[in-house]
C-alpha positions as CSV (number, residue, x, y, z in Angstrom):
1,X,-57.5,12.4,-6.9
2,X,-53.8,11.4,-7.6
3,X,-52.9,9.8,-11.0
4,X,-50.9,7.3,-10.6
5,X,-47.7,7.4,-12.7
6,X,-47.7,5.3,-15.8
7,X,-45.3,1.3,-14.9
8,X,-43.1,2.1,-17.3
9,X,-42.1,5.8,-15.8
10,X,-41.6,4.2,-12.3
11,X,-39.4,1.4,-13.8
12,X,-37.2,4.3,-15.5
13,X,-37.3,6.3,-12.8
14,X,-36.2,3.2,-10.0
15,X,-33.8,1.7,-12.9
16,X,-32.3,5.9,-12.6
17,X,-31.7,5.6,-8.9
18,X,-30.1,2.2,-9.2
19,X,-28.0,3.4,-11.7
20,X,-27.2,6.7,-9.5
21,X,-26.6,4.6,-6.6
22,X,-24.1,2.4,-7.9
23,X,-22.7,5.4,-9.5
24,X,-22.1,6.8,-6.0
25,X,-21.1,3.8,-3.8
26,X,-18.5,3.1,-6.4
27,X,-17.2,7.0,-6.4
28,X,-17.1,6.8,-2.6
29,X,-15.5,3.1,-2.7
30,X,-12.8,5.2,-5.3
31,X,-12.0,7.7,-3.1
32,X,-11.4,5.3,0.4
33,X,-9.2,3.9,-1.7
34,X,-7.7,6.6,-2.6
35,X,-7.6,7.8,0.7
36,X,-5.8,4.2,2.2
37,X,-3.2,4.4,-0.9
38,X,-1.9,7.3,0.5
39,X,-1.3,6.1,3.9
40,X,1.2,3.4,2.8
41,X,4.7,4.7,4.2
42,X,8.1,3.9,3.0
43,X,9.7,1.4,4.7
44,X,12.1,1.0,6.8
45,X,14.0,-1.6,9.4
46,X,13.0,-2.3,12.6
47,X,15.9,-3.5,14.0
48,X,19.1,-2.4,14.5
49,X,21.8,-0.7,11.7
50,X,25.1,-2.5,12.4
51,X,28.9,-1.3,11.1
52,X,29.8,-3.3,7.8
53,X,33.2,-2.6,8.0
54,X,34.1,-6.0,9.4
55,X,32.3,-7.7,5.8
56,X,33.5,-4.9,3.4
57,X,37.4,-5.8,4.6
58,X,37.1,-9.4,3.6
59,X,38.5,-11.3,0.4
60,X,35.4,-13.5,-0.3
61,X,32.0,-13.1,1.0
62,X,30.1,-16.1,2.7
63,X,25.9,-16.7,1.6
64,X,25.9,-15.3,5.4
65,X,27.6,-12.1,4.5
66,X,25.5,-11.4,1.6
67,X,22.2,-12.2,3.4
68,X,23.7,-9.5,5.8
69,X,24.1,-6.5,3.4
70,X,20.6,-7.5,1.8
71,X,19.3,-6.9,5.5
72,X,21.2,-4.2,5.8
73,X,21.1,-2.1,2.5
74,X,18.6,-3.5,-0.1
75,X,21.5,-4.4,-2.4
76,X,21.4,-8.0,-3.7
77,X,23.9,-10.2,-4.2
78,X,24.5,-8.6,-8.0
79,X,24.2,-5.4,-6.4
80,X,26.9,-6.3,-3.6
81,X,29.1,-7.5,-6.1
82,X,28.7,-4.5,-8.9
83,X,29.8,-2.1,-5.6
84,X,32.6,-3.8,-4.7
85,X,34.1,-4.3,-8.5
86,X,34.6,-0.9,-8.0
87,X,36.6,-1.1,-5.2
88,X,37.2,1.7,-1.9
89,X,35.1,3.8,-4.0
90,X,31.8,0.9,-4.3
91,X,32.5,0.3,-0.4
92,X,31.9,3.8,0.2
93,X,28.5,3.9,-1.7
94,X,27.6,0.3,0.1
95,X,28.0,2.1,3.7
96,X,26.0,5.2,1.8
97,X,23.1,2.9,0.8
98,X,22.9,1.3,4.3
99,X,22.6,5.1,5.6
100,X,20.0,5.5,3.3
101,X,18.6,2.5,3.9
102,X,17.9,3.2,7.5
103,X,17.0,6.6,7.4
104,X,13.0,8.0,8.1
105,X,11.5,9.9,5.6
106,X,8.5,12.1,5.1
107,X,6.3,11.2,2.5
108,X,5.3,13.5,-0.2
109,X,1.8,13.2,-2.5
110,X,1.8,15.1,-5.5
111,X,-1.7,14.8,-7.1
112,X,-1.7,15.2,-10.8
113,X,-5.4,13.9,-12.0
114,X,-8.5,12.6,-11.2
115,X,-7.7,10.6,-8.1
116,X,-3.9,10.1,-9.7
117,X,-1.3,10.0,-7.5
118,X,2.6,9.7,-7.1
119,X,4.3,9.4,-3.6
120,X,8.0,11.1,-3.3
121,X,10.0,11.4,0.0
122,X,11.6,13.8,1.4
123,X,15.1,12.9,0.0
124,X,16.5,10.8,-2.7
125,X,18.1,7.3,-1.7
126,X,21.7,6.5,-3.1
127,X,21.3,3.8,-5.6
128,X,23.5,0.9,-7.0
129,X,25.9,1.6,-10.1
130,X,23.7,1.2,-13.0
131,X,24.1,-0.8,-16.3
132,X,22.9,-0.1,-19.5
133,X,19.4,-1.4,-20.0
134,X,18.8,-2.3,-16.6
135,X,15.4,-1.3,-15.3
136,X,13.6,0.6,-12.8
137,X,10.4,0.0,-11.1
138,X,7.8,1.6,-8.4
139,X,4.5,1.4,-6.8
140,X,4.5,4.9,-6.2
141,X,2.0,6.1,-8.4
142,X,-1.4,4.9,-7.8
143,X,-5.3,5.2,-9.2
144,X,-7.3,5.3,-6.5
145,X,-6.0,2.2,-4.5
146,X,-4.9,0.9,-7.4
147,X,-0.3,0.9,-7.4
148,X,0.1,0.7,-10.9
149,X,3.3,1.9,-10.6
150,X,6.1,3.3,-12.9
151,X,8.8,2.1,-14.9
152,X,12.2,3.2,-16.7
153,X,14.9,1.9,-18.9
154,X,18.4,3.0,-18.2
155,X,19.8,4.2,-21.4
156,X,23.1,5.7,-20.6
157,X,24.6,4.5,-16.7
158,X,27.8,6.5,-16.5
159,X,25.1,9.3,-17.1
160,X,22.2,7.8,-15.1
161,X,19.9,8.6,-18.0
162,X,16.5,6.9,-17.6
163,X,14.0,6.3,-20.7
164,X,10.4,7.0,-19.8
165,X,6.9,7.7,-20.8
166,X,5.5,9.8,-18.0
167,X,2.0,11.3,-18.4
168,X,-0.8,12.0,-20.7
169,X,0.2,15.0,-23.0
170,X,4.0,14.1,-22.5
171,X,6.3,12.6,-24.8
172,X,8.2,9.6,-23.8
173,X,11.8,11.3,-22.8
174,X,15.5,10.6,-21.6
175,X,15.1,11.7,-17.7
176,X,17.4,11.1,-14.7
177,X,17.9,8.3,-12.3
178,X,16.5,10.8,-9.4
179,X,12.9,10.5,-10.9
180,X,12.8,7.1,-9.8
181,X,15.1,7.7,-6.3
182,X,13.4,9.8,-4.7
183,X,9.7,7.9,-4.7
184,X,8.3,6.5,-1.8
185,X,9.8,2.9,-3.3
186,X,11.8,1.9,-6.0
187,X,13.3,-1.2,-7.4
188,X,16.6,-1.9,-10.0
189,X,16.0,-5.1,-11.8
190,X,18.5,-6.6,-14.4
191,X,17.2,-9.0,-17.5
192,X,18.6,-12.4,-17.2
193,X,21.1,-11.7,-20.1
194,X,24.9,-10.6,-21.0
195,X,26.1,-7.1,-21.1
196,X,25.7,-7.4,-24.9
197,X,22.2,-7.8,-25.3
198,X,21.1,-5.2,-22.4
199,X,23.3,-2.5,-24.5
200,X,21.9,-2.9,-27.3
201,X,18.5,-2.6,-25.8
202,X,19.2,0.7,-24.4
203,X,20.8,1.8,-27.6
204,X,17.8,0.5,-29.3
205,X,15.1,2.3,-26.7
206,X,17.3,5.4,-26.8
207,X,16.9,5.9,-31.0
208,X,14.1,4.9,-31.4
209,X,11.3,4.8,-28.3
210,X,11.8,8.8,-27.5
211,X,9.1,11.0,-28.4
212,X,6.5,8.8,-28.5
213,X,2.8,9.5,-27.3
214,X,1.5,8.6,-24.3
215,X,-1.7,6.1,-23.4
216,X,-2.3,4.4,-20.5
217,X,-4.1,2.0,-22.4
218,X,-1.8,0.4,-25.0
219,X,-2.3,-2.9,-25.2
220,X,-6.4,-2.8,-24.4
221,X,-7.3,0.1,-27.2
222,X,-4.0,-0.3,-29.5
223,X,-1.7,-3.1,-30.7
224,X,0.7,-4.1,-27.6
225,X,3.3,-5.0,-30.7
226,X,3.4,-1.1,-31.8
227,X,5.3,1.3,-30.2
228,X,2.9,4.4,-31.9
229,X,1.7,5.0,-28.3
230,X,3.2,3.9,-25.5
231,X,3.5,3.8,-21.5
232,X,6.2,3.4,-19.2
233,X,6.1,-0.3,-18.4
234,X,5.0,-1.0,-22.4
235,X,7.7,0.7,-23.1
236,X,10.2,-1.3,-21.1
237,X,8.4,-4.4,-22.3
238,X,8.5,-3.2,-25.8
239,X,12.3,-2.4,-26.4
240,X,12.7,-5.9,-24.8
241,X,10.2,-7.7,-27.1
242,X,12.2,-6.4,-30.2
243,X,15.2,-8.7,-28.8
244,X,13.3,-12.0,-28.1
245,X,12.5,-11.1,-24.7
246,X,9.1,-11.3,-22.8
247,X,8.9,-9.0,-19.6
248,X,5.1,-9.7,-19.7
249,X,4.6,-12.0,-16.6
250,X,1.3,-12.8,-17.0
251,X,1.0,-12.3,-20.7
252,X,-1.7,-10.2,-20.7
253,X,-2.9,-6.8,-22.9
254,X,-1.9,-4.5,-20.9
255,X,1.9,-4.1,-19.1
256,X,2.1,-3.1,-15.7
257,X,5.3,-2.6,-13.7
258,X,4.3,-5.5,-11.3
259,X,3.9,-7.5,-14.7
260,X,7.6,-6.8,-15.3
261,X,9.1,-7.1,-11.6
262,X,6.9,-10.9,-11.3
263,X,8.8,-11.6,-15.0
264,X,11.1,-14.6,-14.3
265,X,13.3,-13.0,-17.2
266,X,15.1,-10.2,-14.3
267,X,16.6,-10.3,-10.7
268,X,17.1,-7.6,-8.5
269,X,20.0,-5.3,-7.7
270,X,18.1,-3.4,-5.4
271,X,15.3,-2.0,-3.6
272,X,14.5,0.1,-1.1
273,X,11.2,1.3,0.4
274,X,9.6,-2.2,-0.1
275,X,9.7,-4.5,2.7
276,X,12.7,-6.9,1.0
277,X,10.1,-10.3,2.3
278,X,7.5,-9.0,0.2
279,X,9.2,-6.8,-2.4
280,X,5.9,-5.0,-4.2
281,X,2.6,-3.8,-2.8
């Protein structure tokens, strides 16, 4: 005859494959989404590329004409207007942009952890003329389904330096503006202050937020108000902070890029592989 296994054995033993199952259906859930992230492309118009040279020649543009070349090339009103203070040269880049713009593009995954993600394309898009502590944003790096993104602060334009914190392992560096232009998506944002206050933000960022470790989890696990550890968006958010400034959108522990392109502290110069209705995703 059978003996029949003590209650509390078969309670561990059912509690063990309720635990397993959940373990499971949320690892399979994990990688679907991992699977659907990587099927976002990079977007692009569908409809029609026009010539711009009839807007580029005038004086004075209408609300019309820039509504046009945001259609046209990603480039906001600041960005439209940062292109042409630099005259035949900015025109040239405008037209550039718009090619850009327009263009279709493989996309790229490079896997670099546990379902970790970062979408490039094929080629890097022109970008706007920079400023000194403007910022750069993307959803192209994603957990799972999960965009939490990237982010940079520009630290030197005329060299189109970018300050980030990249990795686990890495230190939070001075990289170039291509890290950012040739993702899947990419955004240039501009704090809602002068000239003044963004360079000394970028000087500040460049002396004294390089080299500094990397965890994803500042903010949740360590004090958001100390720079010991850092990520890319707390970073951004951090060399901000020390100025008065709140990127944070939501306010919360931990900074995400979204956080900081949601923060009605910037506006856009420009973005490209984004639809320019809904901006992030």
């Amino acid at each position: 005859m059978t003996k029949k296994l003590p209650k509390r054995v078969i309670n561990l033993i059912t509690c063990i494959i309720v635990i397993l199952s959940v373990l499971i259906s949320a690892f399979g859930s994990l990688l679907i989404g991992f699977a659907l992230a990587d099927s976002l492309e990079c977007w692009r118009p569908d409809y029609a590329e026009i010539d711009l040279s009839a807007i580029l020649s005038k004086s004075e543009l209408t609300d019309e004409d820039y509504a046009e070349l945001y259609r046209q090339t990603g480039l906001t009103k600041i960005g439209v207007d940062r292109m042409l203070a630099r005259g035949e040269a900015g025109r040239q880049r405008i037209t550039a942009i718009q090619s850009g713009y327009f263009k279709e593009r493989e996309v790229k995954h490079s896997v670099f952890g546990f379902l970790l993600c970062t979408d490039y394309v094929d080629e890097s898009m022109p970008a706007a003329y920079l400023e000194n502590g403007d910022i750069l944003v993307t959803s192209s790096t994603h957990f799972s389904s999960w965009r939490l993104g990237h982010a940079g602060i520009v630290t030197n334009a005329d060299r189109n330096e970018v300050l980030q914190s990249g990795v686990a392992g890495e230190l939070s560096s001075i990289d170039r503006l291509t890290d950012f232009t040739d993702r899947i998506n990419f955004m240039i944002l501009t704090p809602k202050v002068g000239k003044e206050v963004k360079q000394q933000v970028a000087d500040y960022a460049a002396k004294n937020l390089t080299g500094k470790k990397f965890s994803a989890l500042t903010g949740i696990f360590t004090d958001k108000n100390k720079s010991d550890y850092t990520h890319c968006s707390h970073l951004v958010w951090y060399a901000y902070k020390q100025f008065g400034i709140d990127l944070d959108s939501n306010g919360g522990g931990l900074v995400t890029s979204q956080d900081i392109f949601k923060s009605p502290e910037v506006e856009v110069v420009q973005v490209f592989g984004f639809d320019p209705k809904r901006l992030w995703y």
